[in-house]
N, C-alpha and C positions, 0 to 999 in steps of 0.2 A: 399028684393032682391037687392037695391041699395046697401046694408050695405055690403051685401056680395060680389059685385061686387068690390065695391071700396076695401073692405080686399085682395082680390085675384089680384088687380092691385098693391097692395101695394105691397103684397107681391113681387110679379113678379120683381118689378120695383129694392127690394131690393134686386135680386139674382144678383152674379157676372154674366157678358154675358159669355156665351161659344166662345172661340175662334172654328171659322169656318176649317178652315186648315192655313198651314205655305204658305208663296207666296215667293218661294228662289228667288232671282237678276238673272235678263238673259241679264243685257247688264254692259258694262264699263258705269260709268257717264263720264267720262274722257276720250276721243279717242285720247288724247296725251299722257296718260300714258304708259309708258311701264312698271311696274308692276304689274304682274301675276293677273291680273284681269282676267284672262280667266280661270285663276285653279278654280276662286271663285265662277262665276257662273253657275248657273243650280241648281239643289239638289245635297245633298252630293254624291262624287263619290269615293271618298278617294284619287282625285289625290288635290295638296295640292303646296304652295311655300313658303317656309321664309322668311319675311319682316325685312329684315334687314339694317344696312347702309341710312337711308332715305329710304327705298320701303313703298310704300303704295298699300292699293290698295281702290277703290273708286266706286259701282257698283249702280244700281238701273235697275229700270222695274220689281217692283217682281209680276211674274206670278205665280197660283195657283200651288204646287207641289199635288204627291199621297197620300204622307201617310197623315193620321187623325193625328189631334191632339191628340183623344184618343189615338193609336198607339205610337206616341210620348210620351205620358207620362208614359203607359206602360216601354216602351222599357227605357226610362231615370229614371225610380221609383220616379216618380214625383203624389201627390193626384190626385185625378179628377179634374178636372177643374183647375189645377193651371195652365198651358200654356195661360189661358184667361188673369192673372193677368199682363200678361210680353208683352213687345211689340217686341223684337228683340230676334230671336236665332241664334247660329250662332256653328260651328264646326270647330276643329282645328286638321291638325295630328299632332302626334307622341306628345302627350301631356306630360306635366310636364319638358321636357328637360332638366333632371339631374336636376330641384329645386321644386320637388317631390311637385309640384300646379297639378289642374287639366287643365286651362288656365292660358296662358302666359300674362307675362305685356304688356299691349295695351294702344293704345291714340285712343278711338273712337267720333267720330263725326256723327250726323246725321241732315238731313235738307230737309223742303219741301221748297225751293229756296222764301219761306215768315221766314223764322228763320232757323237759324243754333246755334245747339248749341252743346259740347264737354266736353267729360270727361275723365279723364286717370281711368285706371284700374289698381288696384295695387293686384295679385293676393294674397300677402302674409294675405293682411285682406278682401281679397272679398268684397271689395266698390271699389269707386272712393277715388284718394288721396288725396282728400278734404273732409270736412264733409258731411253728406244726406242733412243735413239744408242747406248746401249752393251750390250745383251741385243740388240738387232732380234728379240723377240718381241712379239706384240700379243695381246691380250684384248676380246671382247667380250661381255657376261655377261647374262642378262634373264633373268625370273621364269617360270613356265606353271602355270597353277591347275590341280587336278583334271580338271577338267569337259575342258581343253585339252589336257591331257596326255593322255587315253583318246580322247580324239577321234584323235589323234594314232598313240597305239598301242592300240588295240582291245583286246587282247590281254593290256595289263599288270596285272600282282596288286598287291595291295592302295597301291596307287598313293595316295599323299600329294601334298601340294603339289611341284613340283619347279625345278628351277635349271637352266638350260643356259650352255655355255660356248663362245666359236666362240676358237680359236689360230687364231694366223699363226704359224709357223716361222720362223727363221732361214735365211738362205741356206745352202744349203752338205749339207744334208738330201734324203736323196730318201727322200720318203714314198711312192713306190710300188716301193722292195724289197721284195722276199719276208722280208727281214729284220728289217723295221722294226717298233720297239716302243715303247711308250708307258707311262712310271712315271709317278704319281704319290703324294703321302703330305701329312699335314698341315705347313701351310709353320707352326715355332712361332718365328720370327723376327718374325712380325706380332702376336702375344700374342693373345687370347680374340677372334680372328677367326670363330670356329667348327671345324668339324670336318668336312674334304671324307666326303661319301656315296655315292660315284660308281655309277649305274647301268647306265652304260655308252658308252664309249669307239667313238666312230668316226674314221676316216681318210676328208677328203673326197677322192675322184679322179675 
């Protein structure tokens, strides 16, 4: 009985965890920003701004949204359980902007005000522009048409074609502080990548 006990804890211990739901950002971390941090928060709605020129935008407080993470990976033809694997998603409109990627080139940053740490995104190879070995962040990026994206969120305005983005963190980050905040801004280290749109920022937990 112990023997089988301990198999069954084994086992369990080796399954990936299920992500719970997505938690979108409901506040600016920055109340002196004036960029479109306000497009960014909530769940997606499809209203959206260009970071361009130096705009950033910099959000945290993420509160529990509706859809399931099953729903989500449905809707993005993503396996079962992969949304557990990744710690950040995020949506962009009007994706690829004439350089036919799904997301734009970004500089993102994330921190629970005990570590900050930063990676550019280079969408032509879908990593950071450094190597895995030496950022340990990871990207994975894909397209969502119209028709998919409102399937998706019922709810959103005048909704264009859109980009989605899954992060993997670095070790060393707890994305489920109360404190945890998520920057991003155009990464212009990659040159006429495009220009990130972000519609909205979730924290998978």
């Amino acid at each position: 009985m112990n023997r089988l006990l301990g198999t069954l804890l084994l086992l369990a211990a080796s399954q990936p965890a299920m992500a719970q739901s997505v938690h979108w950002s409901t506040k600016p971390a920055n109340d002196y920003s004036r960029y479109n941090t306000g497009a960014v928060t909530g769940p997606p709605d499809g209203m959206a701004s260009a970071l361009t020129w130096f705009d950033t935008t910099w959000v945290r407080d993420f509160q529990p949204g509706k859809i399931t993470a099953a729903a989500l990976e449905k809707g993005l033809k993503l396996p079962t359980g992969e949304l557990a694997k990744w710690d950040i998603i995020a949506f962009e409109a009007h994706h690829a902007d004439g350089h036919n990627q799904p997301f734009d080139s970004a500089l993102w940053m994330a921190s629970d005000l005990s570590h900050i740490l930063a990676s550019p995104y280079d969408p032509a190879t879908g990593n950071g522009t450094y190597t895995e070995a030496r950022t340990g962040w990871k990207f994975r990026a894909g397209p969502l048409s119209v028709a998919e994206y409102k399937a998706l969120f019922p709810g959103a305005k005048n909704a264009g074609p859109m980009g989605w983005i899954l992060i993997k963190l670095p070790p060393g980050l707890d994305k489920r502080s109360p404190m945890f905040s998520v920057w991003v801004s155009e990464n212009f280290s990659q040159g006429p990548n495009g220009v990130p749109a972000p519609d909205a920022i979730g924290v998978i937990r």
